[in-house]
C-alpha positions as CSV (number, residue, x, y, z in Angstrom):
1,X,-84.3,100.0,-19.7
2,X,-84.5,102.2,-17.1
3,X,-82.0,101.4,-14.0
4,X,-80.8,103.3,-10.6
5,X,-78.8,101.8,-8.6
6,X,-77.7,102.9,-5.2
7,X,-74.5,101.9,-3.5
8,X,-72.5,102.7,-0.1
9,X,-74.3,101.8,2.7
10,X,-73.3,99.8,5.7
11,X,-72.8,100.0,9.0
12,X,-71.0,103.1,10.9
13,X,-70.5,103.9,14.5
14,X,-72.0,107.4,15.4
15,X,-70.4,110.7,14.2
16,X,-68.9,108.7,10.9
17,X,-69.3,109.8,7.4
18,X,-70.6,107.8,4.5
19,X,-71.2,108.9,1.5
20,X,-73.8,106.9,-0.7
21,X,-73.8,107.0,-5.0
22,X,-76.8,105.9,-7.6
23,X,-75.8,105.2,-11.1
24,X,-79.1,105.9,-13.4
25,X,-79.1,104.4,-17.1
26,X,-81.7,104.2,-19.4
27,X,-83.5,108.1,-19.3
28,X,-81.9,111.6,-19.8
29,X,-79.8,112.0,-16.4
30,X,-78.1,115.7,-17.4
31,X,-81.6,116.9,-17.7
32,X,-83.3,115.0,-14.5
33,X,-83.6,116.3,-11.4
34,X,-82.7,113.7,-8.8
35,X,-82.8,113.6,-5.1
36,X,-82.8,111.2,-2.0
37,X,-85.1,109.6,-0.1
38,X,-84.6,107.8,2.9
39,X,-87.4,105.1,5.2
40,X,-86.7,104.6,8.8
41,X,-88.5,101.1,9.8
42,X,-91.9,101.7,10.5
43,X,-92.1,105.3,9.0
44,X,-93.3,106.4,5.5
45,X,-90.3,107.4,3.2
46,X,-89.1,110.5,3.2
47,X,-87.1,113.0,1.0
48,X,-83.9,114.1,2.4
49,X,-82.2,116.2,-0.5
50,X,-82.8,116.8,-3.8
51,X,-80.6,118.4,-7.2
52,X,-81.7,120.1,-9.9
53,X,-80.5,119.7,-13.8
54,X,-78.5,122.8,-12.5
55,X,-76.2,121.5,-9.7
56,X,-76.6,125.0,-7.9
57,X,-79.8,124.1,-7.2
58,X,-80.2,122.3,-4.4
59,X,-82.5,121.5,-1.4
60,X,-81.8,119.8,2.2
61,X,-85.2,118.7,4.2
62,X,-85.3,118.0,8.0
63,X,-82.1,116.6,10.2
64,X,-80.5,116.5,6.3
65,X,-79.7,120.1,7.0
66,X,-76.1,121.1,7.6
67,X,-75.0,117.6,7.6
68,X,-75.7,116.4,4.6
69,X,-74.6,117.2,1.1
70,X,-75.6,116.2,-2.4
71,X,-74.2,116.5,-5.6
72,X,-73.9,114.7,-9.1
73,X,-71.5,113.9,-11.8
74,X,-73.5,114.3,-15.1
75,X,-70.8,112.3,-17.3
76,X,-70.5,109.9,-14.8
77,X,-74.7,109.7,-15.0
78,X,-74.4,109.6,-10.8
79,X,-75.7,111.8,-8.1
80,X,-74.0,111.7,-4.5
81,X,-75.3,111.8,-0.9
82,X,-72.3,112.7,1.7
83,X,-74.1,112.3,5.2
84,X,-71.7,113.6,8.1
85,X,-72.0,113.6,11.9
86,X,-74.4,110.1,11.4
87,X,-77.0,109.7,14.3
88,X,-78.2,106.3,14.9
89,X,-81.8,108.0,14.2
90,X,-80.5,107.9,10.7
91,X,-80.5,104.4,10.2
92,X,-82.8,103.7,7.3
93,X,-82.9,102.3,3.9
94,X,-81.5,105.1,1.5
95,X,-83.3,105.3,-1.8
96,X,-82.8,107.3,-5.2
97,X,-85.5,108.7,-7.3
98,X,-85.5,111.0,-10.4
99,X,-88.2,113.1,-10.3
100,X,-90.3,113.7,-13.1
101,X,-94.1,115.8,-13.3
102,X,-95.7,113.5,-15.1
103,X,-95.8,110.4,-12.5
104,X,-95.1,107.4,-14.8
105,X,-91.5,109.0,-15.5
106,X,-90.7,108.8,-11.9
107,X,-87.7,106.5,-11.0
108,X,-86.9,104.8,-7.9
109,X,-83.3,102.8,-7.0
110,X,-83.4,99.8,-4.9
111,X,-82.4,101.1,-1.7
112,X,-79.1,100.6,0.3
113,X,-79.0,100.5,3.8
114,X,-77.4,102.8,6.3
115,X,-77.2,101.6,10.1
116,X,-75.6,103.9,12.6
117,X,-74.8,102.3,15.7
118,X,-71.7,101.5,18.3
């Protein structure tokens, strides 16, 4: 059975740091690309950062960049968002996905919120 679980979210006043895990189980991690997604009420979701198989590879899309960082622990079958400097305009519900080409071998975690406020 296929699982990803996301975890450390909560709440933070501004300029905090957080940094947010997902556990995946059930479908060949070492060899998935992985990345994080994040929906601000209201908005569609959007990606945020992504890993490749190679942990070198990495991307960082819009306000992600230069504050965030993402990583992964293969034996430990977990990837790692580390958001710094936290903007209330990055309160959203955080979500992981392991990317696939073929569609139907996309993943997506349950989401865990982040609120960033005084």
């Amino acid at each position: 059975q296929v699982q990803l679980v996301e975890s450390g979210g909560g709440l933070v006043p501004p300029g905090s740091s957080l940094t947010l895990s997902c556990v995946g189980s059930g479908f060949s991690f070492n060899s998935s690309t992985m990345a994080w997604y994040r929906q601000i009420s209201g908005k569609e979701r959007e990606l945020v950062a992504f890993i490749g198989s190679d942990p070198d590879f990495t991307n960082y899309y819009g306000s992600a960049k230069g504050r965030f960082h993402i990583s992964r622990d293969n034996p430990k079958k977990t990837v790692y968002l580390q958001m710094n400097s936290l903007k209330p305009e990055d309160t959203a519900v955080y979500y992981c996905k392991r990317h696939h080409s073929d569609p139907s071998l996309q993943y997506w975690g349950q989401g865990t919120q982040v609120t960033v406020s005084s």
